[in-house]
N, C-alpha and C positions, 0 to 999 in steps of 0.2 A: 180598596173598597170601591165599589161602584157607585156612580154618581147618582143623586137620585133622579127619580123620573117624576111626571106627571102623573103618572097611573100611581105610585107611591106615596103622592101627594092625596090623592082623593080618595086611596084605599084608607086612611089616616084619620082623614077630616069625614071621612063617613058619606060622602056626596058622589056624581058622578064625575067621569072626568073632563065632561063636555062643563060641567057647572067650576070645578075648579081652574080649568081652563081658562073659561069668563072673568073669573075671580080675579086670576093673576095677568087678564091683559087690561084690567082696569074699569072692568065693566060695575056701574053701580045696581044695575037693576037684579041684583041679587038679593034674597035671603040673608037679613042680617046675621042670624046667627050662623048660615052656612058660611057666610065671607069671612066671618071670624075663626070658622075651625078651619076653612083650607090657609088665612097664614098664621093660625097656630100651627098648622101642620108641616107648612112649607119651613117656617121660620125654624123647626123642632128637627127638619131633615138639613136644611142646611140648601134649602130649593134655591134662596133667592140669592144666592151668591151664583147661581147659571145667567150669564150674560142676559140670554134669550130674554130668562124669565122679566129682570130687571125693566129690558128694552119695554117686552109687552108692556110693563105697568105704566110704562111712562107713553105710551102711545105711538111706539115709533118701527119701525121696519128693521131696523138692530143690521142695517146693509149702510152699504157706502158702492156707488160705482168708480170705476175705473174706467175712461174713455179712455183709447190711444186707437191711434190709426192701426190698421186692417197689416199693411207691410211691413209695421215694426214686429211680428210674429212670424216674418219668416226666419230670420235669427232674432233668437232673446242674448246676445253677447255682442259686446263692443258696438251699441248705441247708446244716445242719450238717452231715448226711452227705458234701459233695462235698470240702470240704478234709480231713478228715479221711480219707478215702478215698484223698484223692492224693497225703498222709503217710505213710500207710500202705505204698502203692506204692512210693514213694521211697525208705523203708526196705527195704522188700523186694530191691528194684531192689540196691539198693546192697550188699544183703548175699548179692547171688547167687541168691534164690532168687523162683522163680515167685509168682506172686499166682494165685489159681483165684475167680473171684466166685462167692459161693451164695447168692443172691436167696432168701428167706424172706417167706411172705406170715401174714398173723394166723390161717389154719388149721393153722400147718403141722404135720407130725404128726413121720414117725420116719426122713422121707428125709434131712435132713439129719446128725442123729446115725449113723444107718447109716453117711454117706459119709464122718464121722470115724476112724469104725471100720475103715473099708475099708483102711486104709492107704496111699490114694494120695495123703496129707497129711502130712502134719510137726504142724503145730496149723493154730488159729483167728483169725485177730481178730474181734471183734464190736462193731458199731458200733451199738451200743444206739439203737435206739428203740422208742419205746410199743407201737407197733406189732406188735412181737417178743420185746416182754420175756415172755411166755409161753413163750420157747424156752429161755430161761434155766435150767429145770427140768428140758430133757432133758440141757442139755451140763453140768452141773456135775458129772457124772460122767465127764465126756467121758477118753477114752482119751488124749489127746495135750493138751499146753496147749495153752489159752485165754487169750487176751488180750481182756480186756472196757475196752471204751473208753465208760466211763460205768458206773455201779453199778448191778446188776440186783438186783431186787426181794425174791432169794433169795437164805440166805445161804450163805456163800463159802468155803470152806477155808482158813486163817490165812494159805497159801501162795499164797493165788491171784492170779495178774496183776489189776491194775484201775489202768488212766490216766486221770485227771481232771482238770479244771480246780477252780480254789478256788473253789466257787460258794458261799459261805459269806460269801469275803470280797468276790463279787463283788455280791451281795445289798447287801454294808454301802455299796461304793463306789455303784451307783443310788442307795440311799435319800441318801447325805452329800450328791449332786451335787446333789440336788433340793434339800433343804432350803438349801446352800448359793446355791441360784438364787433364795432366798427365798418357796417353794414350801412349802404349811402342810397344803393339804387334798390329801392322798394319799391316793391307790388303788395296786395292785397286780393285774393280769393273770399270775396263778402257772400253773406248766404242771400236769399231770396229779398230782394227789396220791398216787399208788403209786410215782411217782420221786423216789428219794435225790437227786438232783442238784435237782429243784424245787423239792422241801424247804428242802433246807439255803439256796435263794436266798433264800427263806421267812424262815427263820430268821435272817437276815445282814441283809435286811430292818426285822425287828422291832426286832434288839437295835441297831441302827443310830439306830432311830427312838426306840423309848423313851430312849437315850440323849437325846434334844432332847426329850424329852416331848411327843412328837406320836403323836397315834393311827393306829394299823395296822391298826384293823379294814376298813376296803373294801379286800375281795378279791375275787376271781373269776377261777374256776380254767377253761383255756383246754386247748390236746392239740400245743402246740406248733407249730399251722397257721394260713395267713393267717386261712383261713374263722372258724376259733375264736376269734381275737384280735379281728376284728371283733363274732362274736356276744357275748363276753366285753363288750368296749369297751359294745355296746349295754346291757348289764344292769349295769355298773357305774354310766354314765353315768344309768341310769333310778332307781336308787337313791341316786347321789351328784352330782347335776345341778352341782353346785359346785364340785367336782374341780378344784383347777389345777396337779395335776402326778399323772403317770402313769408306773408301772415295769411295762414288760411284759417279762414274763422267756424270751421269744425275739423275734430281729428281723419273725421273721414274722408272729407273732402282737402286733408293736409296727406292723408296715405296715396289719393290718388295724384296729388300732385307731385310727390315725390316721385313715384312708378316714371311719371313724364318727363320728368327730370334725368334720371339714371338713364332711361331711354334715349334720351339725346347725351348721353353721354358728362351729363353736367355731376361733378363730385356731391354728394350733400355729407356734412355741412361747407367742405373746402369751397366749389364754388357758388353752391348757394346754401343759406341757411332757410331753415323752415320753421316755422313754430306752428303750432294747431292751438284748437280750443275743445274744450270739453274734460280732455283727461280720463278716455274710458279705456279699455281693456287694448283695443287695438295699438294704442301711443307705445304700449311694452312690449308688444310682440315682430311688431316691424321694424324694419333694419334701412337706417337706425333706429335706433328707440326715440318718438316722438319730445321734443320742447315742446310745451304745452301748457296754455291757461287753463288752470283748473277751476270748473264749476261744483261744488258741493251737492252733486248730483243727488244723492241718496240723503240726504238732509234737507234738503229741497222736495223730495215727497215724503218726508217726515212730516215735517214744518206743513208742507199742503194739511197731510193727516191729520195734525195736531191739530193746526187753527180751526177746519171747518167741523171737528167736534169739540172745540171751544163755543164756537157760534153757536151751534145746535143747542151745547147747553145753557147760553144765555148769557156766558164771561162776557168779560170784554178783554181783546183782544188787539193786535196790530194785524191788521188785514191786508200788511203793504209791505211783508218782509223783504230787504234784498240781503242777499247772503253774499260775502265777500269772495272775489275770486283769487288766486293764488299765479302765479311762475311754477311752474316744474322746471328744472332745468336739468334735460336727458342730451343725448347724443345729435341731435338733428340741427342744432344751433349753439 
């Protein structure tokens, strides 16, 4: 059976469809008795069970944006961006309301804050990367919530959404795996130092390791990409040629460090062990098959989705989830 339409609605209620339209986006300066036959009529088809319709009543743009950086579209497979994107939708999906993408490149200026503003949104998710955290500065004043998935570089209003993973404790579970594989001389492949979430894997790291009294100084800091995990790998490797166990703290930049590795000849895991972070698509397809902290990626932009249309509707909510992260334990460590 076909769903009904608008034009259904006002052929019903007797009115035109520009007055039933008015009617069900909530307008009062209507004809009382017209407002009453278009939701006898809506109510009689079975209208206002259409998302749209509902959104109208209550005054809202029935959309949610999606920012993500401009590169994370040239592959949608094996980045952080793509589960968390498809969480995000899912949420969306589920709670009725549109998803709108707004691709952001590292120049971007005042177009995308404008189209916050425009009102043809409800709010944001932001799927933080490096790439973008520059944008962070325009939306913190953003008109409509923000949901920030990952911690931008700028600070925040006590009430602001932000969904994270524990990379804190996901930090301590790489360093315990290693030393537990009986791994002494560690390095570290850290992401971008202006990211709170790098950080703190940093930090989870450290306190992990001086617990066992093992040194944390070989680091080298990478951008979260194969290409940087490899150059990283190369410059750890040329300073710590002894290395037998490595935490690169994304999968990507753990693929490229492996490449570097095998390239000089070093066994993985025999003489060096590797673990990543993330746990996206790429940890099972490369050889070995990625050890790997897992991030709750696609629950992480559920949870985004959930919370900023809890807020919207006025619940009360935990605007500070961090979702826990996990050990995989595959071939590379």
């Amino acid at each position: 059976m076909p769903r009904p339409t608008l034009v259904d609605v006002a052929k019903i209620a007797g009115v035109s469809r520009a007055t039933a339209a008015r009617v069900l986006a909530g307008e009062t300066k209507v004809d009382v008795r017209m407002a009453a036959a278009v939701e006898r009529a809506a109510k009689e088809l079975g209208y206002e069970a259409n998302s749209a319709a509902r959104v109208l009543r209550g005054g809202r743009a029935g959309a949610i944006a999606l920012i993500v950086a401009f590169n994370e579209l040239d592959s949608l497979t094996g980045t952080f961006f793509t589960s968390v994107l498809k969480g995000a939708a899912k949420g969306l999906y589920a709670g009725e309301v549109q998803p709108v993408l707004l691709p952001a490149d590292h120049e971007e200026g005042d177009r995308i804050p404008r189209f916050l503003r425009s009102g043809a949104i409800d709010g944001a998710i932001v799927i933080l990367q490096h790439e973008i955290t520059h944008l962070a500065r325009a939306l913190v004043d953003s008109p409509v919530p923000i949901a920030w998935v990952g911690r931008p570089r700028v600070a925040l209003a006590p009430d602001a959404i932000v969904i994270d993973s524990d990379n804190y404790g996901g930090g301590r579970l790489a360093a315990r795996a290693l030393v537990d594989a009986g791994r002494r001389r560690l390095g570290i492949i850290a992401g971008p130092n202006d990211m709170e979430p790098a950080r703190e894997r940093i930090r989870g790291w450290r306190d992990e390791l001086a617990e066992h009294g093992i040194d944390d100084s070989p680091i080298v800091h990478g951008e979260f990409t194969l290409v940087s995990g490899s150059a990283a790998m190369a410059r750890l490797l040329k300073r710590h040629p002894d290395l037998d166990g490595v935490f690169a703290s994304s999968d990507l930049m753990a693929s490229g460090a492996i490449r570097v590795l095998q390239a000089a000849g070093r066994d993985v895991p025999s003489d060096v062990a590797v673990i990543g972070f993330d746990d996206v698509s790429i940890a099972t397809t490369m050889d070995p098959t990625l050890t790997t902290v897992r991030q709750p990626l696609e629950d992480m932009g559920r949870v985004a989705a959930e919370t900023i249309l809890a807020v919207l509707q006025g619940r009360d909510v935990d605007r500070r989830p961090i979702l826990s992260t996990t050990l995989v334990q595959r071939e590379s460590a």
